[in-house]
C-alpha positions in Angstrom: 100.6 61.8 177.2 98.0 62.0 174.0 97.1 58.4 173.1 98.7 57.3 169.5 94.8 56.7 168.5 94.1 60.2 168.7 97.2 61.6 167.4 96.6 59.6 163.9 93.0 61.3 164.2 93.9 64.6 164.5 96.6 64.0 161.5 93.8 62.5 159.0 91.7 65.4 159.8 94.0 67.8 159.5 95.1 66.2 155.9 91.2 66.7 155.0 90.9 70.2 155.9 94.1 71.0 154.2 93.6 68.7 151.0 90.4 68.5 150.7 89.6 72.4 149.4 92.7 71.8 146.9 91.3 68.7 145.5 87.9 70.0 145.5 88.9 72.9 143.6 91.2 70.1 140.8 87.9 69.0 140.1 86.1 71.7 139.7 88.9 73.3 137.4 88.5 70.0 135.4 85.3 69.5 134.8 85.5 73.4 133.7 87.9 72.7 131.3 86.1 69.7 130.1 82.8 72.1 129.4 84.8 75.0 127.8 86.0 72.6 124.9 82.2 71.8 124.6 81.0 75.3 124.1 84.0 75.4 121.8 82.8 72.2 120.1 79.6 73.9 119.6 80.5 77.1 118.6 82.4 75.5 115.3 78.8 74.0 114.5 77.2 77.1 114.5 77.8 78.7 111.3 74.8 81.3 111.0 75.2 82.6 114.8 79.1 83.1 114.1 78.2 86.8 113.5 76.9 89.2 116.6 72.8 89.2 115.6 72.6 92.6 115.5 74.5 92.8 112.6 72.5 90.2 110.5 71.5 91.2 107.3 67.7 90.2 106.8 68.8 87.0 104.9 70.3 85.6 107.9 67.1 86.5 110.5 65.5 84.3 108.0 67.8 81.6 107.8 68.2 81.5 111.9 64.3 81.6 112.0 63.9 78.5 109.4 66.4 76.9 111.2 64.8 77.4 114.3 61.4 77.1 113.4 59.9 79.7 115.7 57.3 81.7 115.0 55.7 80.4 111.6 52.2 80.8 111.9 50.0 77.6 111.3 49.9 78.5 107.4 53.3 78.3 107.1 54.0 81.9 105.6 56.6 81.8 103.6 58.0 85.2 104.6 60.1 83.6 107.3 
């Protein structure tokens, strides 16, 4: 006959092989959701990327780049 010791063993490692993937996976779904409503958060912010970029009209390139601040040369040209 088994001894009780290992029979409680084999039970509380059978629990963690069958629970474990299932909570592993609550977490990860939650901490999923929890970055989706960031992204969405950010998204709202984003008024001048709200359009797809290839549609921009040649006012908006200029707004993203001023708000952006890339590639101004060190005279500051004004044509950005």
């Amino acid at each position: 006959m088994l001894n009780v010791g290992l029979i409680i063993a084999a039970a509380v490692l059978a629990i963690y092989l069958i629970l474990g993937p299932i909570v592993l996976l609550g977490f990860y779904a939650f901490f999923d959701r929890m970055a989706e409503k960031d992204d969405m958060d950010q998204r709202k912010k984003t008024s001048a990327l709200d359009k797809d970029p290839d549609l921009w009209s040649s006012r908006d390139v200029r707004q993203y780049l001023k708000k952006t601040r890339r590639y101004q040369s060190k005279g500051h040209d004004e044509r950005f």
